[in-house]
VEXDREN-2710 file (C-alpha; in Angstrom, 1 decimal):
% VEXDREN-2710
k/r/px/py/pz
1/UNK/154.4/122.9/169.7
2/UNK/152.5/126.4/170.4
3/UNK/148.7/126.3/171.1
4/UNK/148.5/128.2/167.7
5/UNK/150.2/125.7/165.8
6/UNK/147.9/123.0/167.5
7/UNK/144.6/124.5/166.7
8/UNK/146.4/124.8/162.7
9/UNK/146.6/121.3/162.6
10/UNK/143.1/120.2/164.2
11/UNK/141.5/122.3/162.1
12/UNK/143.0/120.5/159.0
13/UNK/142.7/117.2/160.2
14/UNK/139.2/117.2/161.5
15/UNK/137.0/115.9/158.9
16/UNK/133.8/118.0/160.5
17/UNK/135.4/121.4/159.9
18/UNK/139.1/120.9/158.0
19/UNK/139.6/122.0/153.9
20/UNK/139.8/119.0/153.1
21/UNK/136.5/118.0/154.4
22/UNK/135.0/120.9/152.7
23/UNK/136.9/120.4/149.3
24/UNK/135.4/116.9/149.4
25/UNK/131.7/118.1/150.5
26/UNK/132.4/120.1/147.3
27/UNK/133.5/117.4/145.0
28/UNK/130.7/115.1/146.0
29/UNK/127.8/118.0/146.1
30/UNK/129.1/118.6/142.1
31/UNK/128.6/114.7/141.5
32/UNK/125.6/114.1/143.0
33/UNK/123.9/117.4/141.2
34/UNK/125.4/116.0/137.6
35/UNK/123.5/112.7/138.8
36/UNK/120.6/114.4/139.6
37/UNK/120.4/116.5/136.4
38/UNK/121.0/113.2/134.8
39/UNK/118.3/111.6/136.0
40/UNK/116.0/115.0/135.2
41/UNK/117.2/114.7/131.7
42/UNK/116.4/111.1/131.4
43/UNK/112.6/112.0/132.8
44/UNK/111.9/114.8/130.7
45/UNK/113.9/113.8/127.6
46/UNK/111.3/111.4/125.8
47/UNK/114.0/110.2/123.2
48/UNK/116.9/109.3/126.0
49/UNK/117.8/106.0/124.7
50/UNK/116.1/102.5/126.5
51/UNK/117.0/99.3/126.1
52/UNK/115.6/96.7/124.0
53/UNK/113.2/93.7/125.1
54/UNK/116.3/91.1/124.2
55/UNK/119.5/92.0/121.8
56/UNK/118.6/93.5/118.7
57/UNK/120.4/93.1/115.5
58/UNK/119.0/97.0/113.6
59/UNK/119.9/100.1/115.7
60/UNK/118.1/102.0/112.4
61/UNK/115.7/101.9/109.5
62/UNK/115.9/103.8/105.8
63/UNK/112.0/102.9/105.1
64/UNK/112.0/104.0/101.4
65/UNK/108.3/104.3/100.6
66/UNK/106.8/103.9/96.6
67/UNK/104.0/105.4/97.4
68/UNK/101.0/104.2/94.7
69/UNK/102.4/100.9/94.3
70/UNK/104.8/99.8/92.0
71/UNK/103.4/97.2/89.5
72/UNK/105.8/93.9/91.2
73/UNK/104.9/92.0/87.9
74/UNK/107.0/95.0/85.6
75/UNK/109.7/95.0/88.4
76/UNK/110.0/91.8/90.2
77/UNK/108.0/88.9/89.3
78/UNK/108.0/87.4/86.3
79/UNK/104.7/85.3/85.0
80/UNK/105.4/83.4/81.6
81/UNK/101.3/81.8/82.2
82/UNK/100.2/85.8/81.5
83/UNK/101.7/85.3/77.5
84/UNK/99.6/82.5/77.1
85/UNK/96.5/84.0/78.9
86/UNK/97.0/87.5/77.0
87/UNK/93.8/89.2/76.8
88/UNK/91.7/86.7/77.9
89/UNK/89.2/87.2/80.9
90/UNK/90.1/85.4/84.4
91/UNK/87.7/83.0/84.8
92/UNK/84.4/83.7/87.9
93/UNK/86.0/81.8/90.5
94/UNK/88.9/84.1/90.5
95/UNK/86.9/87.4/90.9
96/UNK/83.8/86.3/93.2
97/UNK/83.6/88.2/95.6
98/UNK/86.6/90.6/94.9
99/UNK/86.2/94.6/95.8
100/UNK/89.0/96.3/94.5
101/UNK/89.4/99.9/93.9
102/UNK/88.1/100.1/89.9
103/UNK/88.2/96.5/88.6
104/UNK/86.3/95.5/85.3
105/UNK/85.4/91.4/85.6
106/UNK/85.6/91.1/82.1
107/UNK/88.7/93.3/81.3
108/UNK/92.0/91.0/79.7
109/UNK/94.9/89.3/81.2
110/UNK/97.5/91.6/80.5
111/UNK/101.7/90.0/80.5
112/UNK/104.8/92.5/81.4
113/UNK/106.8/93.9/78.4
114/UNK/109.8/93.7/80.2
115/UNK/112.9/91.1/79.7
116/UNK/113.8/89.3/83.3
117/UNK/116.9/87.4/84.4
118/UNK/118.4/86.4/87.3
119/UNK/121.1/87.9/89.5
120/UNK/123.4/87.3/92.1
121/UNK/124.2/83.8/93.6
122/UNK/120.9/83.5/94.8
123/UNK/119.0/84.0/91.9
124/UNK/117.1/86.6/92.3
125/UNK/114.6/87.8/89.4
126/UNK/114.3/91.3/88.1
127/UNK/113.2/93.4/85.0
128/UNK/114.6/95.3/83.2
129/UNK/113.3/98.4/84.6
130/UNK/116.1/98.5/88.0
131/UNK/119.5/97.5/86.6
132/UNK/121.5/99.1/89.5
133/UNK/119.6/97.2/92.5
134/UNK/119.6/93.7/90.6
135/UNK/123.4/93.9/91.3
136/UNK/122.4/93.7/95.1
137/UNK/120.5/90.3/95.1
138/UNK/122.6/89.0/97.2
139/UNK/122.0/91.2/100.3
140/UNK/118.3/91.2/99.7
141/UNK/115.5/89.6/101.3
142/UNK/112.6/89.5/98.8
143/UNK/109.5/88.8/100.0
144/UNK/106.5/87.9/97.3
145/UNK/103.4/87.2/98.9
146/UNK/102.5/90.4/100.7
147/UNK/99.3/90.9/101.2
148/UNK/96.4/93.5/103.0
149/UNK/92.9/94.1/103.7
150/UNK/93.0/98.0/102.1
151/UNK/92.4/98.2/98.5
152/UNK/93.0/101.6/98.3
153/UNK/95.5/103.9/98.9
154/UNK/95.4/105.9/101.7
155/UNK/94.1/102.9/104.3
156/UNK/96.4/100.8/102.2
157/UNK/99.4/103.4/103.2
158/UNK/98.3/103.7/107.2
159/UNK/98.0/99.8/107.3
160/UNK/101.7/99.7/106.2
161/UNK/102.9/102.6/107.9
162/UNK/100.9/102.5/111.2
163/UNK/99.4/99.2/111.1
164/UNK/95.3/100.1/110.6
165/UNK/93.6/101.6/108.5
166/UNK/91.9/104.4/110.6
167/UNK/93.6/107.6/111.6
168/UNK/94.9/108.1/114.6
169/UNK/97.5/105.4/115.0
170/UNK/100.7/106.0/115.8
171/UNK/103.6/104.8/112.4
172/UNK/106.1/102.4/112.7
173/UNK/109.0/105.1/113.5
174/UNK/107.1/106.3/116.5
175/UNK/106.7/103.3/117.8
176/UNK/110.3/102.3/117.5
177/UNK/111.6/105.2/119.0
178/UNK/108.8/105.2/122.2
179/UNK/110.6/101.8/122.7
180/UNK/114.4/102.5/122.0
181/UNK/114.2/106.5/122.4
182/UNK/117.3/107.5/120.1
183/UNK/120.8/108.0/119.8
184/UNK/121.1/111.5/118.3
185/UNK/121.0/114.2/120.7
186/UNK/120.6/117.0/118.3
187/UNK/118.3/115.6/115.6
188/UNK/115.0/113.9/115.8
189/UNK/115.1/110.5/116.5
190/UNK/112.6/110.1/113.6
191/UNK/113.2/112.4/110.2
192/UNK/111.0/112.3/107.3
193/UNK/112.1/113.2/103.9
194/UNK/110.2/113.6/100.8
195/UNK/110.0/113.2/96.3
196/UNK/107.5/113.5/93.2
197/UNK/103.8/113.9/93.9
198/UNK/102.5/113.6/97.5
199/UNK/101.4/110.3/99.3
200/UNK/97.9/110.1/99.6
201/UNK/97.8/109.8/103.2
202/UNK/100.2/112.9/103.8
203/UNK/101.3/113.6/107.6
204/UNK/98.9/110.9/108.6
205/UNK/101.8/108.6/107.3
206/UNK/104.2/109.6/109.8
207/UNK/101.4/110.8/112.8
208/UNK/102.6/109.9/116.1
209/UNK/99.0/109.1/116.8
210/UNK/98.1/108.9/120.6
211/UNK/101.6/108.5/121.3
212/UNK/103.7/111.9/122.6
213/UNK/103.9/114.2/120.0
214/UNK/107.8/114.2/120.5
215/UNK/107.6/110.8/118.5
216/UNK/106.4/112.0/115.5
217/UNK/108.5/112.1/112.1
218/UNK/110.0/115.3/111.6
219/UNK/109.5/116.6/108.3
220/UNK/112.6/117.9/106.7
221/UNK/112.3/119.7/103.3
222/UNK/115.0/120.1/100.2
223/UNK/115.0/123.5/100.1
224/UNK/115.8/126.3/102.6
225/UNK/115.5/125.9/106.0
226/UNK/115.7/122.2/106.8
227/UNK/112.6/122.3/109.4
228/UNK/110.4/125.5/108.6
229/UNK/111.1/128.7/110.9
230/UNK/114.2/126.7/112.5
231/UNK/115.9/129.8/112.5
232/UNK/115.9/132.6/114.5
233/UNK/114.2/135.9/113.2
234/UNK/116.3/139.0/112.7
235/UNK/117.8/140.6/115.5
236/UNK/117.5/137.8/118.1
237/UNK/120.6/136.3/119.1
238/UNK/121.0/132.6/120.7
239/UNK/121.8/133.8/124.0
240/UNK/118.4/135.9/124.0
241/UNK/116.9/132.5/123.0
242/UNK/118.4/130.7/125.4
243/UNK/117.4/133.3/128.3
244/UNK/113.7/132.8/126.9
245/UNK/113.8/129.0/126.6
246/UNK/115.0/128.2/130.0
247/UNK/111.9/130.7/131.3
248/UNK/109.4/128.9/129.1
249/UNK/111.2/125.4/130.7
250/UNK/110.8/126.7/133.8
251/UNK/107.1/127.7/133.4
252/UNK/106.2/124.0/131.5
253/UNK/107.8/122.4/134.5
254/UNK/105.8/123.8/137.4
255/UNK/102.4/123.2/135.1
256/UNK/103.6/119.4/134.3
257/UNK/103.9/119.4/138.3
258/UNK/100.4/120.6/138.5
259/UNK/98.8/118.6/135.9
260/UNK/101.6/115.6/135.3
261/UNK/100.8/115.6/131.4
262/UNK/103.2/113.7/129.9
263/UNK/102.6/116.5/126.4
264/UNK/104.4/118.7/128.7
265/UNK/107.5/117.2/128.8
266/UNK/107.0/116.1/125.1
267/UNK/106.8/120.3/124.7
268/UNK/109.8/121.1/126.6
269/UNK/112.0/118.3/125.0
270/UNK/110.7/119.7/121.4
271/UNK/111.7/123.5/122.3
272/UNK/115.7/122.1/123.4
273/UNK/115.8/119.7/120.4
274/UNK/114.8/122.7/117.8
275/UNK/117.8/124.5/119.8
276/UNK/120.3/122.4/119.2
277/UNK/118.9/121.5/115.6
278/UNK/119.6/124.9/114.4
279/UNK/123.4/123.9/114.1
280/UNK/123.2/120.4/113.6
281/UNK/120.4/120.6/110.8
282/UNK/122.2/123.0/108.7
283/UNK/125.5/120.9/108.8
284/UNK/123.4/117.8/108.0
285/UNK/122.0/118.7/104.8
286/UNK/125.3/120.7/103.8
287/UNK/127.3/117.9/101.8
288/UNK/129.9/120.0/101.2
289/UNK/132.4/117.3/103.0
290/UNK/131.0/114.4/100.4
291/UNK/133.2/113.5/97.9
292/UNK/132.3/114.0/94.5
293/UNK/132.8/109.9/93.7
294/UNK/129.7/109.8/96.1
295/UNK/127.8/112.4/95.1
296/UNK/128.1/110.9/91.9
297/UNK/127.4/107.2/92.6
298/UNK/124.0/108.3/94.2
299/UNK/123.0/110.1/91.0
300/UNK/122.4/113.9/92.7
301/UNK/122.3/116.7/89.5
302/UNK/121.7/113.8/87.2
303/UNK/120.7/115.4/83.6
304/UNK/116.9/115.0/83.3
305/UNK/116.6/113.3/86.2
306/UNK/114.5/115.4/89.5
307/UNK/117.2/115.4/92.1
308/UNK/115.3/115.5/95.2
309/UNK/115.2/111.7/95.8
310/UNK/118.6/110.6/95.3
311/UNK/119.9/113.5/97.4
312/UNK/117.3/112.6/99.9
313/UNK/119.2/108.4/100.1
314/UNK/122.5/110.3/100.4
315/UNK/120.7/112.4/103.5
316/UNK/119.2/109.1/104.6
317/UNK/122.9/107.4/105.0
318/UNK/123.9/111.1/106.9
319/UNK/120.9/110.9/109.7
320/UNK/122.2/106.9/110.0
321/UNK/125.5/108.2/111.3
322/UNK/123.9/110.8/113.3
323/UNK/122.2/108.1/115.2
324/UNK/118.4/109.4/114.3
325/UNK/116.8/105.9/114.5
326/UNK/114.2/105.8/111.8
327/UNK/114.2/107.5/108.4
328/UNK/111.3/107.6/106.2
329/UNK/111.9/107.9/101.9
330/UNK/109.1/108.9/100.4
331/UNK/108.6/108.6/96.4
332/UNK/104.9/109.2/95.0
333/UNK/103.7/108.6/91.3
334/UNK/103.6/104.8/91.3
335/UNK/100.1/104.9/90.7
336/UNK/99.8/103.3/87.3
337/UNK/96.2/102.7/86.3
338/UNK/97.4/103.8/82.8
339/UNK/100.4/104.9/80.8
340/UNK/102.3/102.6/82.7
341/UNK/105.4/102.2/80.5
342/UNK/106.2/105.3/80.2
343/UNK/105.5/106.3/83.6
344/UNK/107.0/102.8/85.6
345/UNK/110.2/103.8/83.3
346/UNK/110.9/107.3/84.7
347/UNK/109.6/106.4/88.3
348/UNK/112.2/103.5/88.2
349/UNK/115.2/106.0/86.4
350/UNK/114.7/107.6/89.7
351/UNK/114.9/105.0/92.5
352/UNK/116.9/102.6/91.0
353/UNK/120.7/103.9/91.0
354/UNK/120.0/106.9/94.6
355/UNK/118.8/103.4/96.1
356/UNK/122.0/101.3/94.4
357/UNK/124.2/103.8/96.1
358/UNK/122.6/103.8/99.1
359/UNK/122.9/100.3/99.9
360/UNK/126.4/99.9/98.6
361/UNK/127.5/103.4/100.3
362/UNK/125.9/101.6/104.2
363/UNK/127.9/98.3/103.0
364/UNK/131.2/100.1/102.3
365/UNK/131.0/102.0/105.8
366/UNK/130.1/99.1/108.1
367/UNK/126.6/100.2/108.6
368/UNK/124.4/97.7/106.5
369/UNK/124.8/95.0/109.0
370/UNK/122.7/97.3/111.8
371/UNK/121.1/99.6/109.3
372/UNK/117.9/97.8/107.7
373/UNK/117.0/99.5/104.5
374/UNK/113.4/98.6/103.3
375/UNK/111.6/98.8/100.0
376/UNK/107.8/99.5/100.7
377/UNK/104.1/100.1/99.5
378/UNK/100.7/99.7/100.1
379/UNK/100.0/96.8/97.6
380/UNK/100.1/95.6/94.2
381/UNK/99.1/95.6/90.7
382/UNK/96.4/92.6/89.4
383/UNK/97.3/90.9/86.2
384/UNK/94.1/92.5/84.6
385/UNK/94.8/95.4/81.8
386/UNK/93.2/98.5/82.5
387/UNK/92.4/100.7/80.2
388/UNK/95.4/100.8/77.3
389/UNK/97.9/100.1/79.6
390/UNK/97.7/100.6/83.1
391/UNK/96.7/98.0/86.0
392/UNK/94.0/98.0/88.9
393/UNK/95.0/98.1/92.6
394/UNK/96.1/94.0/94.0
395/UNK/95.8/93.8/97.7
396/UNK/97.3/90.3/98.1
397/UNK/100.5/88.0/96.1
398/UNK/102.7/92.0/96.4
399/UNK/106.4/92.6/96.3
400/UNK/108.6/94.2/99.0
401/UNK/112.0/93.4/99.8
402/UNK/114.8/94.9/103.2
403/UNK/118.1/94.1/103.4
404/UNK/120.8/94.9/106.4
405/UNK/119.6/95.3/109.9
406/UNK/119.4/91.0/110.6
407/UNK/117.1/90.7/107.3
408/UNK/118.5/87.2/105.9
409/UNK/120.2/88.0/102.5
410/UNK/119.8/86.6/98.8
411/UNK/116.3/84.8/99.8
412/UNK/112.8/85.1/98.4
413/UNK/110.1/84.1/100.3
414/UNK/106.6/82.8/99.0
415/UNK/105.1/81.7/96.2
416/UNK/102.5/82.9/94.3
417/UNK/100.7/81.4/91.4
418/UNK/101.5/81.2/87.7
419/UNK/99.2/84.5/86.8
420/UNK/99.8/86.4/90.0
421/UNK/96.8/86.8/91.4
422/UNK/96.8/84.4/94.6
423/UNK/99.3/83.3/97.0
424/UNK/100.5/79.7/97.2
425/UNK/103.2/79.3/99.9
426/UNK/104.5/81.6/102.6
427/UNK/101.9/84.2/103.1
428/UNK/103.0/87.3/104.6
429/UNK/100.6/90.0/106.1
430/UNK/101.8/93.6/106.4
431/UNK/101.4/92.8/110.8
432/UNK/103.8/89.5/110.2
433/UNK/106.3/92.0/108.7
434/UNK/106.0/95.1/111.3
435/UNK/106.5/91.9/114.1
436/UNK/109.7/90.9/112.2
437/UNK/111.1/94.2/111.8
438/UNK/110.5/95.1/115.4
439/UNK/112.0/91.8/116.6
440/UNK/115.0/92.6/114.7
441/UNK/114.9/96.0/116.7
442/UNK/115.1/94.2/119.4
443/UNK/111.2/94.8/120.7
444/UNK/108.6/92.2/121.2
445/UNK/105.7/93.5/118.9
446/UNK/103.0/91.7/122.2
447/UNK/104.9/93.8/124.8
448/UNK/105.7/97.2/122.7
449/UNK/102.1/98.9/124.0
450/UNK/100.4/101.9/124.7
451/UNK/97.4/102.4/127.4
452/UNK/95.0/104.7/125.6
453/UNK/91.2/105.3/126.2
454/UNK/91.6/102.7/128.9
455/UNK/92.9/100.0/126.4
456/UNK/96.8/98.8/125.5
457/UNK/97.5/99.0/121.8
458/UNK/100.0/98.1/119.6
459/UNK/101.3/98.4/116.2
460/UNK/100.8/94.9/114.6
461/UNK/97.1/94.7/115.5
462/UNK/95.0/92.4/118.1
463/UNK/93.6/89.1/118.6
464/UNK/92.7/87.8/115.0
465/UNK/94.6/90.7/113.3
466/UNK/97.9/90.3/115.1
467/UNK/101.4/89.8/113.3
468/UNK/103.3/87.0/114.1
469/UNK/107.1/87.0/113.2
470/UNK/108.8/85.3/110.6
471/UNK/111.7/83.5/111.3
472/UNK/112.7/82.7/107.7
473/UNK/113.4/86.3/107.0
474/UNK/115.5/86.8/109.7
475/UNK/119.3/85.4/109.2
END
């Protein structure tokens, strides 16, 4: 062998200086800077997915919100006591020391006009007024003795939503997704859609408080652009736009190294997400690749009917399989001080069949089991008349139901008593339910916290305010 041929074959054996030393230098440098931009994207993406305190049973939430509370004696719970009382006045006892919003002491007992049976195996009781979701009974989990401190409707809604009744708190879907980040990678982890008149409480509803702002609900709108100026102006391609995001990224990082704001990295996650949401928001609300049997079964173009809301459940069941974690339904108008016939009938024409589908839709794909779909208010409506026909603000003996996501199924909890007005057995304050619905999420409501202004909050209140969980809603 020639000296040439010798110094060939050192050079490709030694693993100092040979190709194949270099080749694998190569390989390894390429995995280690795909670990380290993994482990940048997992420190500056706020919604990179955690895990849970213990297994959870929900991996989302459809929270479908009646804002101006439903009357739950026309929908849900029947009172044969209120025929015999009709118009008479409750007696002192009842109403010493009772602040609600616009109560009159001496104002009539007032019964429901509408006819209830009972549905399902289980039971269940319902009027008249929701035909379509009586046929559920069986997957829900009623619960009848809600009850508050608010008595009216904006601290009634943040007590529900964001568990007190001051601004500032951060809702229920922030929360959920500071604890279990989120599975969609080009939508928000928490997406807000809206119907009928506004809720009182507005943004507020869905504030991410003194959380990162990368937690709050996204509002997404049913016309137009999805998310307001999502899309670029005229003349300004993506790659321009990409070319001017990764300067701004570049600029946010070296003054988050300066200052270590955790807004920063809220900013630069919100500027990538609004990237990629301008193709994956557009596709979302196209439902072009829905069949019409669907389309149909949720009641979208419904003759006299305002669209909005059942195309907003069949958008609901969409961001579920696109992994965003918690979906907010809003619905306003349930505020029935008067006209409330009329008014609870057309409210109800809306919910009742979108709502119908929507549970049966999540059922027939596999989804209901880890998707928890809730019905929600502020409070309730007192057995008093007001006016011709309306009803005053109830903060305590309310209705709300779930079902899916590890709620137990054809159950009512509680009891109230034979006019309405008080609870009997089982009560359940709004921070008992936020403690379930987080424990099913897998998150202990005591350990999900926040450190602000030097103190650790949570969303189910402290010391003689705090939730507790209930274990019989839970299957």
């Amino acid at each position: 062998m020639n000296s040439f041929e010798m110094r060939r074959r050192e050079f490709l054996a030694t693993s100092a200086s040979g190709i194949g030393g270099v080749a694998l230098t190569s390989l390894l440098q390429q995995d280690l800077n795909a670990a380290r931009q993994s482990d940048v994207s997992k420190r500056t993406d706020p919604l990179a997915p955690k895990s849970s305190h213990f297994p959870a049973k929900a991996k989302a939430c459809i929270f479908i919100y009646l804002a101006g509370a439903p009357s739950q004696l026309d929908l849900f719970t029947p009172k044969p006591k209120l025929e015999e009382l009709a118009g008479q006045a409750l007696p002192d006892s009842l109403l010493k020391n009772v602040r609600f919003a616009f109560i009159n002491k001496n104002a009539g007992v007032k019964p429901s006009t509408r006819e209830f049976k009972q549905y399902g195996d289980c039971g269940m009781w319902w009027s008249d007024r929701l035909p379509h979701l009586a046929r559920h009974s069986d997957d829900i989990c009623r619960i009848t003795t809600m009850h508050t401190e608010a008595f009216n409707h904006h601290p009634g809604q943040l007590i529900m939503n964001c568990g007190h009744q001051r601004f500032g708190h951060p809702s229920m879907g922030s929360w959920i997704n500071y604890g279990l980040g989120s599975e969609s990678h080009n939508l928000p982890g928490y997406v807000v859609l809206t119907a009928g008149p506004a809720a009182r409480g507005g943004a507020t509803n869905w504030s991410s408080g003194f959380l990162p702002s990368t937690y709050q609900g996204v509002l997404f709108r049913n016309q137009g652009e999805p998310v307001l100026n999502l899309n670029n102006p005229a003349g300004i391609t993506l790659d321009a736009q990409r070319k001017s995001l990764d300067a701004l990224g570049a600029l946010n990082q070296e003054r988050h190294k300066a200052l270590n704001d955790p807004e920063i990295q809220s900013r630069i996650a919100a500027y990538e997400l609004a990237f990629r949401m301008q193709s994956a928001a557009p596709e979302l609300i196209d439902t072009k690749d829905e069949s019409k049997a669907t389309i149909d079964s949720y009641g979208v173009g419904r003759a006299g009917v305002p669209g909005s809301f059942a195309n907003n459940c069949l958008l609901a069941r969409r961001l579920v399989e696109r992994g965003v974690r918690f979906i907010n339904v809003y619905h306003g108008g349930w505020d029935q001080h008067g006209n409330l016939e009329n008014d609870l009938k057309s409210n109800a024409e809306v919910v009742d069949q979108p709502v119908s589908a929507l549970l049966t839709d999540l059922k027939q794909r596999g989804l209901l089991e880890s998707t928890m779909v809730v019905w929600g208010t502020e409070f309730g409506r007192t057995p008093l008349a007001q006016g011709k026909d309306g009803r005053d603000h109830h903060p305590f003996g309310y209705t709300i139901w779930a079902a899916g996501g590890g709620f137990r199924s054809g159950y009512t909890h509680g009891k109230t008593d034979d006019i309405g007005w008080g609870i009997e057995e089982g009560p359940v304050h709004i921070h008992d339910f936020q403690a379930t619905l987080l424990h099913l999420f897998g998150l202990n409501d005591k350990q999900l916290t926040y450190k602000f202004k030097g103190l650790d909050f949570r969303l189910t209140g402290t010391g003689s305010e705090e939730g507790k969980v209930v274990d019989e809603l839970m299957a």
